[in-house]
mmCIF file of the N, C-alpha and C atoms, coordinates in Angstrom:
data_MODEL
# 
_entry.id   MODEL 
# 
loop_
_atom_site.group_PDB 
_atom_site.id 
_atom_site.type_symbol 
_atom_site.label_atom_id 
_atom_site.label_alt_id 
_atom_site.label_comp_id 
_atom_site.label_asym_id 
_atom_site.label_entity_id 
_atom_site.label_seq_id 
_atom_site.pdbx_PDB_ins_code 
_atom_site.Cartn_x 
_atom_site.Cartn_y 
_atom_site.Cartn_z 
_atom_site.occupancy 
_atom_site.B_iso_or_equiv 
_atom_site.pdbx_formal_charge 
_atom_site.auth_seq_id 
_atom_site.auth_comp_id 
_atom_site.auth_asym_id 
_atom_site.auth_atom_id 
_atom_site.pdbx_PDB_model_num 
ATOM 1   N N  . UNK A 1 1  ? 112.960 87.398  130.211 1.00 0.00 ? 1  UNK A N  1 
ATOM 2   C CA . UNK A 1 1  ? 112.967 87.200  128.788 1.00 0.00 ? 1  UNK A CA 1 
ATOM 3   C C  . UNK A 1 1  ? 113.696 85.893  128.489 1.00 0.00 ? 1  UNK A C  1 
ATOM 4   N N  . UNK A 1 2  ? 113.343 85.317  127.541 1.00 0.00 ? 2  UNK A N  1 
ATOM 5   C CA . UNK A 1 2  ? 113.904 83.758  127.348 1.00 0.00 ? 2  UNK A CA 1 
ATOM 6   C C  . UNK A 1 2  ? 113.842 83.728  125.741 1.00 0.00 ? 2  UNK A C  1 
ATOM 7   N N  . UNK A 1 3  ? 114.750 83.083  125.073 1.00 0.00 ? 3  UNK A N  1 
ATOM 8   C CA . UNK A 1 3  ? 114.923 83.163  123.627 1.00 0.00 ? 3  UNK A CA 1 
ATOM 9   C C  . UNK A 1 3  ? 114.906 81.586  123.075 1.00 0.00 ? 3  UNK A C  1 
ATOM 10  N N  . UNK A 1 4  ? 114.649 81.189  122.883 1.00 0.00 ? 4  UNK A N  1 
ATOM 11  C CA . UNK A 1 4  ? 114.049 79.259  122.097 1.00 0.00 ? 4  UNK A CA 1 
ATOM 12  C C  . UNK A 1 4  ? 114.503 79.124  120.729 1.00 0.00 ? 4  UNK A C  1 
ATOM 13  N N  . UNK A 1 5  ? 115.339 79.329  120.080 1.00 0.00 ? 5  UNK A N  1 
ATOM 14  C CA . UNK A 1 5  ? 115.377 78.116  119.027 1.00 0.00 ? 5  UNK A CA 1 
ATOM 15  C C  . UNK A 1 5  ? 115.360 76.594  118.610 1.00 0.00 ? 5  UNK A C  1 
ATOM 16  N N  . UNK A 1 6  ? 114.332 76.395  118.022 1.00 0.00 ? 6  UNK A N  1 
ATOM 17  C CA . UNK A 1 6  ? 113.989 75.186  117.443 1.00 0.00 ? 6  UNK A CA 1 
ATOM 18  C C  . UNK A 1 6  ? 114.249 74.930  116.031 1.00 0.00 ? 6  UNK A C  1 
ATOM 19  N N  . UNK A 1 7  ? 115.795 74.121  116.421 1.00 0.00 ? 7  UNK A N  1 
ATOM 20  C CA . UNK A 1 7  ? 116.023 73.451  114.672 1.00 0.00 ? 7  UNK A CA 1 
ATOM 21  C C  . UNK A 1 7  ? 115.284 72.647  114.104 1.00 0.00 ? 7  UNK A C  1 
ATOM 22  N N  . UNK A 1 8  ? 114.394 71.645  114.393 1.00 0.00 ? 8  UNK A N  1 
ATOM 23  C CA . UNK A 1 8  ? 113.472 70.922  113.937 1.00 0.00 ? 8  UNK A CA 1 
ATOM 24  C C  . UNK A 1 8  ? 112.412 71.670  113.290 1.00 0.00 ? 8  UNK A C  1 
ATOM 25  N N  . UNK A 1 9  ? 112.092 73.111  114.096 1.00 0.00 ? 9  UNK A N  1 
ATOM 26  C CA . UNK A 1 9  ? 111.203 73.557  113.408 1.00 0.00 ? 9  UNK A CA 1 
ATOM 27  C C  . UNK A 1 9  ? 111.546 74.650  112.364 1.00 0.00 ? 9  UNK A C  1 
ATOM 28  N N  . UNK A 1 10 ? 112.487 74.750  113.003 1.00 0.00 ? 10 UNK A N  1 
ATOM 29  C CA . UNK A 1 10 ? 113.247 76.468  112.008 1.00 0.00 ? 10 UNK A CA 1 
ATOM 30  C C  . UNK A 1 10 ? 112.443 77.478  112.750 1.00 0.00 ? 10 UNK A C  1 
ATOM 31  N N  . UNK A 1 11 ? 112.707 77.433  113.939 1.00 0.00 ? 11 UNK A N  1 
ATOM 32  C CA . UNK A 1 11 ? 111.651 78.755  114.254 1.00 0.00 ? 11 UNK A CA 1 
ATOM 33  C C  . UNK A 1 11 ? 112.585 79.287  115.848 1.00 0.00 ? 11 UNK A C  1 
ATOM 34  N N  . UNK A 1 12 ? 112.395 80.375  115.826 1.00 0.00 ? 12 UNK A N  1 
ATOM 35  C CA . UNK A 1 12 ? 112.688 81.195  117.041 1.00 0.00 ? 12 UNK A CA 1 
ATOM 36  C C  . UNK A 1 12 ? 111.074 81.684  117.847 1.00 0.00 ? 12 UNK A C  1 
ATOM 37  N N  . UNK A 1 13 ? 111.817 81.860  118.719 1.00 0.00 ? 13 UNK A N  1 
ATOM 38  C CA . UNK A 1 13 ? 110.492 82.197  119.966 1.00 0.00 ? 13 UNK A CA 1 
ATOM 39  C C  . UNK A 1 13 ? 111.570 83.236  120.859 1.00 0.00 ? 13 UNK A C  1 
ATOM 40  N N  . UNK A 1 14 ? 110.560 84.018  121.144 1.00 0.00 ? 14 UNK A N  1 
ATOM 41  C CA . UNK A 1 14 ? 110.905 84.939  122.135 1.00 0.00 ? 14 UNK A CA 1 
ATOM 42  C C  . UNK A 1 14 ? 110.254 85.131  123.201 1.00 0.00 ? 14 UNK A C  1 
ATOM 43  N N  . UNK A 1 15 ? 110.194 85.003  124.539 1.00 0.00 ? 15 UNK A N  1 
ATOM 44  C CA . UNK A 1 15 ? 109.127 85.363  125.566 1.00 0.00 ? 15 UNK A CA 1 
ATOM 45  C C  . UNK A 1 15 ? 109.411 86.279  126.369 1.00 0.00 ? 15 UNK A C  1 
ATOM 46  N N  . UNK A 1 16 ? 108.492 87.249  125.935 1.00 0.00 ? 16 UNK A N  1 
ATOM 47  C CA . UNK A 1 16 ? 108.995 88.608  126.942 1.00 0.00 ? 16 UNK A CA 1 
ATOM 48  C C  . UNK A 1 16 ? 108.187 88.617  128.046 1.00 0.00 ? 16 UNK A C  1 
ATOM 49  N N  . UNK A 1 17 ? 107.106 87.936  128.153 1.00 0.00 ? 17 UNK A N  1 
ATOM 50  C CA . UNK A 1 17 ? 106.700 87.751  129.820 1.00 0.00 ? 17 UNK A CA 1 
ATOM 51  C C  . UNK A 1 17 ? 105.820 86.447  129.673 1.00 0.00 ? 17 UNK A C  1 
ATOM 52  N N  . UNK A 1 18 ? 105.994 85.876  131.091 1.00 0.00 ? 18 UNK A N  1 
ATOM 53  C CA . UNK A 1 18 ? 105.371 84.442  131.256 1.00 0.00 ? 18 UNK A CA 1 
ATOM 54  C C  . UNK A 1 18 ? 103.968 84.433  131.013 1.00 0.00 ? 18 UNK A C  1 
ATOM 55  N N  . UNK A 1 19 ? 103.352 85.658  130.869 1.00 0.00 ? 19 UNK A N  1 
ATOM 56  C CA . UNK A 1 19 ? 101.686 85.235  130.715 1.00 0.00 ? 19 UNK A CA 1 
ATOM 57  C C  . UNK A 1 19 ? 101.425 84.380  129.896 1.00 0.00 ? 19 UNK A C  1 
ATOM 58  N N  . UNK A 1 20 ? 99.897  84.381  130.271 1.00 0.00 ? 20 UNK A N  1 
ATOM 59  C CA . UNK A 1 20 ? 99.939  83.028  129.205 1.00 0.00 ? 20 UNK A CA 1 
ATOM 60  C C  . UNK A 1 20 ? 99.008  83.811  127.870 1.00 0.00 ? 20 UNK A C  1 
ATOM 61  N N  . UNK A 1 21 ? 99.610  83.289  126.726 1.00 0.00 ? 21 UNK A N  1 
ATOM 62  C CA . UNK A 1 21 ? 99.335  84.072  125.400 1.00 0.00 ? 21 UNK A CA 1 
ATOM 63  C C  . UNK A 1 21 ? 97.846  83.378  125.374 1.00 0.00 ? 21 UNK A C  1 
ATOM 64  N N  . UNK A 1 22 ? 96.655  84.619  124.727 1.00 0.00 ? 22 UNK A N  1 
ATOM 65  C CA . UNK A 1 22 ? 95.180  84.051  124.869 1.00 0.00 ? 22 UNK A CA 1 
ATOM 66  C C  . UNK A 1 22 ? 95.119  84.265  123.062 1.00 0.00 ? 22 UNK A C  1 
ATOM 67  N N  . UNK A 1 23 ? 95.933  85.273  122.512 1.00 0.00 ? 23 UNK A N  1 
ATOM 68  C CA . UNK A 1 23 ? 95.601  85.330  121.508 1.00 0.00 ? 23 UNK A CA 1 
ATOM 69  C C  . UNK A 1 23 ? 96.865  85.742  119.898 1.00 0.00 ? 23 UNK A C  1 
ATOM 70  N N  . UNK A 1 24 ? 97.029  85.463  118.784 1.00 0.00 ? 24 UNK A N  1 
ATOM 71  C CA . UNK A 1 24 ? 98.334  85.191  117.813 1.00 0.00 ? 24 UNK A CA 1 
ATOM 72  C C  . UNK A 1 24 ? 97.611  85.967  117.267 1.00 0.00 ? 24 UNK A C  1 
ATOM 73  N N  . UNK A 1 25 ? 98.447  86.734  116.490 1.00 0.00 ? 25 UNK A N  1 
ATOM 74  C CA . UNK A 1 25 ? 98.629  87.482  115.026 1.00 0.00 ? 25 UNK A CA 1 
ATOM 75  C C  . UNK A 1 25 ? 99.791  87.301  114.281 1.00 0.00 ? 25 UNK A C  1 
ATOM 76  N N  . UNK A 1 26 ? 99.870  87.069  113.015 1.00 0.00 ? 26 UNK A N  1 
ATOM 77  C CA . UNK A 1 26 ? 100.785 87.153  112.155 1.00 0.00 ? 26 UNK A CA 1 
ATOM 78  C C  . UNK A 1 26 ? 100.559 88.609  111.563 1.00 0.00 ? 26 UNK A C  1 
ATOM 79  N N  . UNK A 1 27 ? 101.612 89.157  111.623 1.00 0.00 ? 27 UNK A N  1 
ATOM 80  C CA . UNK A 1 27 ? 101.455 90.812  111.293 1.00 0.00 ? 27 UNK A CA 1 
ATOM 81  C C  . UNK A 1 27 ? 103.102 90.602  110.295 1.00 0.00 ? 27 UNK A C  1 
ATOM 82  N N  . UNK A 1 28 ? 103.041 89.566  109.401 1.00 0.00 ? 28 UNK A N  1 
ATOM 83  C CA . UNK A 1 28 ? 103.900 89.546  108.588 1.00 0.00 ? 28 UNK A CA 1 
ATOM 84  C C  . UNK A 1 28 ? 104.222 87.867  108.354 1.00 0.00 ? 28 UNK A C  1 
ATOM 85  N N  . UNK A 1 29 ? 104.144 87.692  106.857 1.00 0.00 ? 29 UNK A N  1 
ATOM 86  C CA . UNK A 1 29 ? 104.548 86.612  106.464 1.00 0.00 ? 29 UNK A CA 1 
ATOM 87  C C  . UNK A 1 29 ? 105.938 85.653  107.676 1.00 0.00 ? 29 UNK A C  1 
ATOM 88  N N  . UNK A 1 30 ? 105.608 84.982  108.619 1.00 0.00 ? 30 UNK A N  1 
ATOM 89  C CA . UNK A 1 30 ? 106.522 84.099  109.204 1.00 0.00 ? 30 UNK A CA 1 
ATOM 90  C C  . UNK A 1 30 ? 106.660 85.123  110.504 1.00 0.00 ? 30 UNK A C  1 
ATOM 91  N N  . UNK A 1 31 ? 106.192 85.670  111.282 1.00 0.00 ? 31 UNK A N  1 
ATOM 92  C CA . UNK A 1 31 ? 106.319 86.176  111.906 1.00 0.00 ? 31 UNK A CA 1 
ATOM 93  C C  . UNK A 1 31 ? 105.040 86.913  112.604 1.00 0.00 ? 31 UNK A C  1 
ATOM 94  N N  . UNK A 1 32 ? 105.063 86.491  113.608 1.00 0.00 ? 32 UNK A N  1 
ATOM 95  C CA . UNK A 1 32 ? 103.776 86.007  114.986 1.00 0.00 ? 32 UNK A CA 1 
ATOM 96  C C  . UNK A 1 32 ? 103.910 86.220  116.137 1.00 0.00 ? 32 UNK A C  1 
ATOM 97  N N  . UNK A 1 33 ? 103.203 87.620  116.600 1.00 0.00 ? 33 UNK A N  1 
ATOM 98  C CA . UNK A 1 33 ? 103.069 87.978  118.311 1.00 0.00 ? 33 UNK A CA 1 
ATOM 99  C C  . UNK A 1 33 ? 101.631 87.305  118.793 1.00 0.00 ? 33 UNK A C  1 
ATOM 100 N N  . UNK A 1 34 ? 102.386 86.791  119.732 1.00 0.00 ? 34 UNK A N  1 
ATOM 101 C CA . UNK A 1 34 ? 101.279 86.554  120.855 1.00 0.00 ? 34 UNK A CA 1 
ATOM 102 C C  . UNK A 1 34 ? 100.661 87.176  122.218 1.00 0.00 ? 34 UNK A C  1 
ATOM 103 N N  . UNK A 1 35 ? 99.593  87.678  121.921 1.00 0.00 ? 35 UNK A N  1 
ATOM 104 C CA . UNK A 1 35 ? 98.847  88.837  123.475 1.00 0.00 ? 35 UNK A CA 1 
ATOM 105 C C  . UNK A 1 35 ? 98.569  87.809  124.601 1.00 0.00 ? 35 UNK A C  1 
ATOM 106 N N  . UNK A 1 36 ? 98.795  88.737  125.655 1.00 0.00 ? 36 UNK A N  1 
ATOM 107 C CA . UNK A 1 36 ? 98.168  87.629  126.362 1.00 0.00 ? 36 UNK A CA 1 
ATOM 108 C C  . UNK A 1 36 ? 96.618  88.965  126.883 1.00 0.00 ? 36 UNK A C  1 
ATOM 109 N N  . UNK A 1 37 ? 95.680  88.321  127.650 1.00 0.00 ? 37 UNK A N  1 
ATOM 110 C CA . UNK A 1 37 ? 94.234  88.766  128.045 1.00 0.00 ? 37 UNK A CA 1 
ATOM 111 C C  . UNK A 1 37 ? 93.962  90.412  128.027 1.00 0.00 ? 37 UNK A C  1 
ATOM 112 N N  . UNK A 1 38 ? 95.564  91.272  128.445 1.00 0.00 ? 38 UNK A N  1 
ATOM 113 C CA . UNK A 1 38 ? 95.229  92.764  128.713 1.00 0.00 ? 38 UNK A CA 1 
ATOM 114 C C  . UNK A 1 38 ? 95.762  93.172  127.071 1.00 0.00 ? 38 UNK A C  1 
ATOM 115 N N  . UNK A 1 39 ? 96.167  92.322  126.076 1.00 0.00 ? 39 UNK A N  1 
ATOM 116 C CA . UNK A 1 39 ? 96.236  92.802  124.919 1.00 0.00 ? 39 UNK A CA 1 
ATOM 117 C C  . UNK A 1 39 ? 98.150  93.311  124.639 1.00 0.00 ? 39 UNK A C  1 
ATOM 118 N N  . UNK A 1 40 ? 98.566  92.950  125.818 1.00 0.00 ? 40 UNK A N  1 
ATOM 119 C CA . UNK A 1 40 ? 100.063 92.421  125.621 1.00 0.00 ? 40 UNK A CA 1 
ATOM 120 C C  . UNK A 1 40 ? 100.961 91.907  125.232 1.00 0.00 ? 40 UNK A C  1 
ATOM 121 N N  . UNK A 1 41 ? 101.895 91.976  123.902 1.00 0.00 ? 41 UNK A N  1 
ATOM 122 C CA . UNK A 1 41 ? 102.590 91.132  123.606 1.00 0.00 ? 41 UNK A CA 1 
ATOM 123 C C  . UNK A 1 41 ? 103.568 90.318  124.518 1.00 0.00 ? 41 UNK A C  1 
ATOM 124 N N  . UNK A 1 42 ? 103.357 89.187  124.170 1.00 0.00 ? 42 UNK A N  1 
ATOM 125 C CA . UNK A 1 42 ? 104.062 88.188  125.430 1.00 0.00 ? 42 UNK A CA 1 
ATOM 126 C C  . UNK A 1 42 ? 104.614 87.609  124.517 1.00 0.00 ? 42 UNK A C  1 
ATOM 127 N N  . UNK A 1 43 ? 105.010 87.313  123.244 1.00 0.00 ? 43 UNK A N  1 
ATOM 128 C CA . UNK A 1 43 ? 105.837 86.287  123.003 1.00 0.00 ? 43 UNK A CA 1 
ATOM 129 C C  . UNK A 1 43 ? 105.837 87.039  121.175 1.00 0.00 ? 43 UNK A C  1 
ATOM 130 N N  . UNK A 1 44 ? 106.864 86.331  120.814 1.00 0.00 ? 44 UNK A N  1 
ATOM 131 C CA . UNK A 1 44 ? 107.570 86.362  119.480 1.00 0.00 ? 44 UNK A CA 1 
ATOM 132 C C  . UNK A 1 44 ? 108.097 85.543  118.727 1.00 0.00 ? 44 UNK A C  1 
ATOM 133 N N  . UNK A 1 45 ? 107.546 85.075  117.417 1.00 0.00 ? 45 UNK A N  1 
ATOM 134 C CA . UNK A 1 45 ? 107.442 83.903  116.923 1.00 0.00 ? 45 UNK A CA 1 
ATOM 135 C C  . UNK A 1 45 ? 108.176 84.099  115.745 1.00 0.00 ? 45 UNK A C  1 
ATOM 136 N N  . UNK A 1 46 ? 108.984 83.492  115.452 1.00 0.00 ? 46 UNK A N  1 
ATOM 137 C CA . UNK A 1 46 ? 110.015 83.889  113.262 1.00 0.00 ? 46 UNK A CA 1 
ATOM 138 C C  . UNK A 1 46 ? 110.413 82.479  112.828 1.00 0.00 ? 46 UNK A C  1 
ATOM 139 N N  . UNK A 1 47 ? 109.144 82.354  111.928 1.00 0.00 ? 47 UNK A N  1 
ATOM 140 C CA . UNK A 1 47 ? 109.541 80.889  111.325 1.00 0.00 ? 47 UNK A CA 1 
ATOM 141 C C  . UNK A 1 47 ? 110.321 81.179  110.549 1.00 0.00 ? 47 UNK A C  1 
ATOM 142 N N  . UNK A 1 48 ? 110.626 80.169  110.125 1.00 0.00 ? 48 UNK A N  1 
ATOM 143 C CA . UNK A 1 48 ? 111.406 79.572  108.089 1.00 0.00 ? 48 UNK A CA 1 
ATOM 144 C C  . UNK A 1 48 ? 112.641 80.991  109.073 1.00 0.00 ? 48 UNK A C  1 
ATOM 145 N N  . UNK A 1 49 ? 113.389 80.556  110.220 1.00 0.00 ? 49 UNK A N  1 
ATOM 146 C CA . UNK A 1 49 ? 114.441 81.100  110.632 1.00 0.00 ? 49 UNK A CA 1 
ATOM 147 C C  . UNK A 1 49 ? 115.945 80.932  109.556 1.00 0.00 ? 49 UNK A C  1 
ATOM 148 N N  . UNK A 1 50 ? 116.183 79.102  109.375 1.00 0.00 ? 50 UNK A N  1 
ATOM 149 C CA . UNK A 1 50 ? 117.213 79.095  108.532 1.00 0.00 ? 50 UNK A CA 1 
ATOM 150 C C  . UNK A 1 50 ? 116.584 79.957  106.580 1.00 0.00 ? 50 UNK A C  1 
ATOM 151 N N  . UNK A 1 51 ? 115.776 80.017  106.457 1.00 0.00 ? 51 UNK A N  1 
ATOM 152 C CA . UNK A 1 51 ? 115.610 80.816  105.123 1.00 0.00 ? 51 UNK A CA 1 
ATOM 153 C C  . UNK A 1 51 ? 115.964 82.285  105.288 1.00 0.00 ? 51 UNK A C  1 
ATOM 154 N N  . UNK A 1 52 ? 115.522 82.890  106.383 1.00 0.00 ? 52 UNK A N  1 
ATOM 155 C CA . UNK A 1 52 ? 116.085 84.306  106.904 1.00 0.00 ? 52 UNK A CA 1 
ATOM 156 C C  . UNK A 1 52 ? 116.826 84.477  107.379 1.00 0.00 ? 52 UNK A C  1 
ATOM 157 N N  . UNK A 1 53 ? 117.956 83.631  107.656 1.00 0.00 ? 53 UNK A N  1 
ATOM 158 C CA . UNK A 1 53 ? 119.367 83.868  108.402 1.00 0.00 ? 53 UNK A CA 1 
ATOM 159 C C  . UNK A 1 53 ? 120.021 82.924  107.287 1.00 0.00 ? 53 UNK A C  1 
ATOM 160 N N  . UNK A 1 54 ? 120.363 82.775  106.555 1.00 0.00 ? 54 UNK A N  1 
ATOM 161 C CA . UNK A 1 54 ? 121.243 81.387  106.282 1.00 0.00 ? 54 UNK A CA 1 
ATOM 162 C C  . UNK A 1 54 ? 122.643 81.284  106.872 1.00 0.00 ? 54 UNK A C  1 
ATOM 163 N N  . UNK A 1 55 ? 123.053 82.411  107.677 1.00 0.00 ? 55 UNK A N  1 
ATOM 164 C CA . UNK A 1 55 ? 124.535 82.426  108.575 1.00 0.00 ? 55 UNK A CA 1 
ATOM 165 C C  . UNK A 1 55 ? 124.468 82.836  109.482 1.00 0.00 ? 55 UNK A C  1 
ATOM 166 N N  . UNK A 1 56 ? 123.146 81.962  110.109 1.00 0.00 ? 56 UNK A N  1 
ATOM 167 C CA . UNK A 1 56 ? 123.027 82.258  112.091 1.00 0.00 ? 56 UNK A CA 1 
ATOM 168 C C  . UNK A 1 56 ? 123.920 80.867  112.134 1.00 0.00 ? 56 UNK A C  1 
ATOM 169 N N  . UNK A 1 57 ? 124.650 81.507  113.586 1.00 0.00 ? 57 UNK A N  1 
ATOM 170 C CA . UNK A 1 57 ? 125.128 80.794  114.202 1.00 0.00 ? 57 UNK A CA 1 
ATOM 171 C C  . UNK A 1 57 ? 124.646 80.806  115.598 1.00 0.00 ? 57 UNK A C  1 
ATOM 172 N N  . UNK A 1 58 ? 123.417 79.504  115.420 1.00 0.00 ? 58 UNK A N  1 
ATOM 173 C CA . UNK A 1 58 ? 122.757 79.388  117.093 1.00 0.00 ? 58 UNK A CA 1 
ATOM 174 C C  . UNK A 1 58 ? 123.564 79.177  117.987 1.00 0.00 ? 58 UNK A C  1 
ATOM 175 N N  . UNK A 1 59 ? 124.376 78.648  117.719 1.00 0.00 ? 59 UNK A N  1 
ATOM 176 C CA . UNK A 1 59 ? 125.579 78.214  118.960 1.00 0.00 ? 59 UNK A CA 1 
ATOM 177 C C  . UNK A 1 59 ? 126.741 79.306  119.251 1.00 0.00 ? 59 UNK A C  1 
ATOM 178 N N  . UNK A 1 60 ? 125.873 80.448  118.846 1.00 0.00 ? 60 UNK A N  1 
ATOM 179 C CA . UNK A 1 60 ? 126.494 81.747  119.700 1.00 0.00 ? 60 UNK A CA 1 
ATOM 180 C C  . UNK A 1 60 ? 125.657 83.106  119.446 1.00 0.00 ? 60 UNK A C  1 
ATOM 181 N N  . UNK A 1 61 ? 125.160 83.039  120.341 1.00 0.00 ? 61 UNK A N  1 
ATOM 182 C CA . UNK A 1 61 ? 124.111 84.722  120.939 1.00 0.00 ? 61 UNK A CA 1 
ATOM 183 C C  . UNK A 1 61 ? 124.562 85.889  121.649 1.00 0.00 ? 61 UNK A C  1 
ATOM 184 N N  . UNK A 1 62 ? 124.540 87.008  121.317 1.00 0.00 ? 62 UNK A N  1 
ATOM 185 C CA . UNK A 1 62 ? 125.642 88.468  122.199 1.00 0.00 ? 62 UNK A CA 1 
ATOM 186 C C  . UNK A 1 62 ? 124.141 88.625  122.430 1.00 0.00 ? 62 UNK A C  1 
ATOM 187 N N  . UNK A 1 63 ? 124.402 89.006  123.779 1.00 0.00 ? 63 UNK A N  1 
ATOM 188 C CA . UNK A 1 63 ? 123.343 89.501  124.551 1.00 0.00 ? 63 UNK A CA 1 
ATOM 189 C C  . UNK A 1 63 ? 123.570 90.994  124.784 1.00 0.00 ? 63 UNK A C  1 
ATOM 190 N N  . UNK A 1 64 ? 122.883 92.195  124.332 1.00 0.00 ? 64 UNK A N  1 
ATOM 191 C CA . UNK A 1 64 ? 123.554 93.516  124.751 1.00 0.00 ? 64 UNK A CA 1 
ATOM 192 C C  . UNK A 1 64 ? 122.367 94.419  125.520 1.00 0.00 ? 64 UNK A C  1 
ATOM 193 N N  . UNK A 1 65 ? 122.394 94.864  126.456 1.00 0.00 ? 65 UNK A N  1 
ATOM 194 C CA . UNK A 1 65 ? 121.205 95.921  126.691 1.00 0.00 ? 65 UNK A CA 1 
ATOM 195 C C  . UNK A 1 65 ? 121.900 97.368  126.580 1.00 0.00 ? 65 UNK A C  1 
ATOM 196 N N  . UNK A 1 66 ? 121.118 98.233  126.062 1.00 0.00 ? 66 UNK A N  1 
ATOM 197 C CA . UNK A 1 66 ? 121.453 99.305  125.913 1.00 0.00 ? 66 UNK A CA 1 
ATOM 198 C C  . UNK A 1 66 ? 121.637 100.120 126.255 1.00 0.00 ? 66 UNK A C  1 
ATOM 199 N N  . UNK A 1 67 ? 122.273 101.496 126.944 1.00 0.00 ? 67 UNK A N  1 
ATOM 200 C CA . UNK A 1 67 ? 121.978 102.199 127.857 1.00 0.00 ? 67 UNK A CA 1 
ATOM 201 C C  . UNK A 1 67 ? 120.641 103.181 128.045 1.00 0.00 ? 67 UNK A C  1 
ATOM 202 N N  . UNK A 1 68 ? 119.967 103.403 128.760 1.00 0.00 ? 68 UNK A N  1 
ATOM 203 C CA . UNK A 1 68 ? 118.913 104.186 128.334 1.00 0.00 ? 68 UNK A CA 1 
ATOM 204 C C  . UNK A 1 68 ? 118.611 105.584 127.133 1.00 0.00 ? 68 UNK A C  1 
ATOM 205 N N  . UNK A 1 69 ? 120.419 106.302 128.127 1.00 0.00 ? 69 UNK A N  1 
ATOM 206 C CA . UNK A 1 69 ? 120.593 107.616 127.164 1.00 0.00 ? 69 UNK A CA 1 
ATOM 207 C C  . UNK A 1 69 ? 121.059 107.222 126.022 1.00 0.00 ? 69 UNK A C  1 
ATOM 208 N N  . UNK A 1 70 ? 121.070 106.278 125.455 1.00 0.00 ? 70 UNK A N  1 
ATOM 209 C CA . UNK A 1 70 ? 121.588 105.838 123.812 1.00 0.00 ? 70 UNK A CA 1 
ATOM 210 C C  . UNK A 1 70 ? 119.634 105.642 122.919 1.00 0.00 ? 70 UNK A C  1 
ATOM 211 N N  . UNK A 1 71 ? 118.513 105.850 124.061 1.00 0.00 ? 71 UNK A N  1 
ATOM 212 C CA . UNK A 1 71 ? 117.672 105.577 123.125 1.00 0.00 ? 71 UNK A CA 1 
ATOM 213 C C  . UNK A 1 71 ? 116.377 106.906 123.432 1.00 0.00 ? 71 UNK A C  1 
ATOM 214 N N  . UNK A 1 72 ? 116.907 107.180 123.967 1.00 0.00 ? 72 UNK A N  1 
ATOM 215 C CA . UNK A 1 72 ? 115.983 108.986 123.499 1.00 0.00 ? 72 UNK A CA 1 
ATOM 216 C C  . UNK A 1 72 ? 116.485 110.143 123.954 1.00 0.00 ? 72 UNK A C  1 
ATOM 217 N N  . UNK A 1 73 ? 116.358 111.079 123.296 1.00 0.00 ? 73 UNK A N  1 
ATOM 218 C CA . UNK A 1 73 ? 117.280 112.254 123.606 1.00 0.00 ? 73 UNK A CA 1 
ATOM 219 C C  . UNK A 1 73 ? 117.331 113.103 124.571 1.00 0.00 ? 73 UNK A C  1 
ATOM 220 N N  . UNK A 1 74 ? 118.549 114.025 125.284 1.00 0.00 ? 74 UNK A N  1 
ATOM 221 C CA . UNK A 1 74 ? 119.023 114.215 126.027 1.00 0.00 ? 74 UNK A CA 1 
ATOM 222 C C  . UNK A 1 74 ? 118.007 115.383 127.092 1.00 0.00 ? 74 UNK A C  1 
ATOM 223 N N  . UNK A 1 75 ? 117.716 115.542 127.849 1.00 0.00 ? 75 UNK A N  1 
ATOM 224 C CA . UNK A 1 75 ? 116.915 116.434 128.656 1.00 0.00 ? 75 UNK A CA 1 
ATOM 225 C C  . UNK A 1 75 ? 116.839 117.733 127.628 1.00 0.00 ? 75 UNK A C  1 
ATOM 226 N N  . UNK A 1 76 ? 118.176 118.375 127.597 1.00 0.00 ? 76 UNK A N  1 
ATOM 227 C CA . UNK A 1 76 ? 119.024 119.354 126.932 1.00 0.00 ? 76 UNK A CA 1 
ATOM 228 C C  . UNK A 1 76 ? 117.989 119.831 125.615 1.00 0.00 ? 76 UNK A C  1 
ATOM 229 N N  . UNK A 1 77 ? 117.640 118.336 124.964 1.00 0.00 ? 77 UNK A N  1 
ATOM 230 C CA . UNK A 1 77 ? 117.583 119.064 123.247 1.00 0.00 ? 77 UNK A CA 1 
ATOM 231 C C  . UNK A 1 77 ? 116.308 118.518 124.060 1.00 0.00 ? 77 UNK A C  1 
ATOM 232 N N  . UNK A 1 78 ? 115.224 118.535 124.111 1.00 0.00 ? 78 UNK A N  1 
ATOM 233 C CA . UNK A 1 78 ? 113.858 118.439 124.612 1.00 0.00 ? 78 UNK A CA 1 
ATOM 234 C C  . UNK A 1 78 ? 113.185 119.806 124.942 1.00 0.00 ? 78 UNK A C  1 
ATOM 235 N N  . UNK A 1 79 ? 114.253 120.537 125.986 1.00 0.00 ? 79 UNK A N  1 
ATOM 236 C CA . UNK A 1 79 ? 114.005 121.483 125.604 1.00 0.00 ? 79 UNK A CA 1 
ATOM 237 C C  . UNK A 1 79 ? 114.103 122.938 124.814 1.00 0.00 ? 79 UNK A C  1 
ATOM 238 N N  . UNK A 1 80 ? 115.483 122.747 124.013 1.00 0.00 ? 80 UNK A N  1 
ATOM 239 C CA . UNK A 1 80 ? 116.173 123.483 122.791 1.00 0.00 ? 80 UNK A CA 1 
ATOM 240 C C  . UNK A 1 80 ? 115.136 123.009 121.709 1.00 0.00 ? 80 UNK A C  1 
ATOM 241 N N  . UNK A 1 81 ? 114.123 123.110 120.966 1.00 0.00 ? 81 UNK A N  1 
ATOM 242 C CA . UNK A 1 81 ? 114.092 122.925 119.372 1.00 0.00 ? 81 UNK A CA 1 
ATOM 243 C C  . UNK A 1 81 ? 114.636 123.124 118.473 1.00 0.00 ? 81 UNK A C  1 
ATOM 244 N N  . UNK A 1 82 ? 116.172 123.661 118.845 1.00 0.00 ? 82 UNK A N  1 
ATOM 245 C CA . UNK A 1 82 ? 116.961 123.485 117.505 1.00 0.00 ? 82 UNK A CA 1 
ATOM 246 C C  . UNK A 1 82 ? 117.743 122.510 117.211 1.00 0.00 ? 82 UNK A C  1 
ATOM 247 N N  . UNK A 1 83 ? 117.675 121.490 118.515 1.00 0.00 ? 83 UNK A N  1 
ATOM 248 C CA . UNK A 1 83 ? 118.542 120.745 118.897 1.00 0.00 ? 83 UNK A CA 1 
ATOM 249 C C  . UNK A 1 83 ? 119.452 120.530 119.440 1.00 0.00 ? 83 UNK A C  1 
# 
């Protein structure tokens, strides 16, 4: 994964895999995934960045990954339905 800001352009890019993008959608005003051939998002596009951030500070990024068990629930309540 690789993250690109461009101040000249005001735009962020995201590349979540090197394929090469065959095809763009804007699926929201300033904001643009790119597939690549199997219909994959490979990349992530957010223009007019300084209009939607006006207090990014590019010159500092927290990188965090999450733990897995923080993003779906526990064996336990999967199989309890009461929770």
């Amino acid at each position: 994964m690789k993250l690109k800001i461009d101040r000249e352009a005001d735009a962020l890019y995201l590349t979540l895999d090197e394929s090469v993008a065959v095809e763009s959608e804007e699926v929201s005003p300033g904001i643009i995934l790119d597939y690549d051939a199997d219909n994959h998002v490979v990349g992530i596009e957010m223009l007019y960045l300084s209009k939607r951030t006006p207090k990014l500070d590019t010159g500092r990024l927290l990188f965090e990954t999450v733990p897995p068990s923080a993003l779906r629930p526990s064996d336990s309540s999967l199989s309890d339905p009461s929770g």
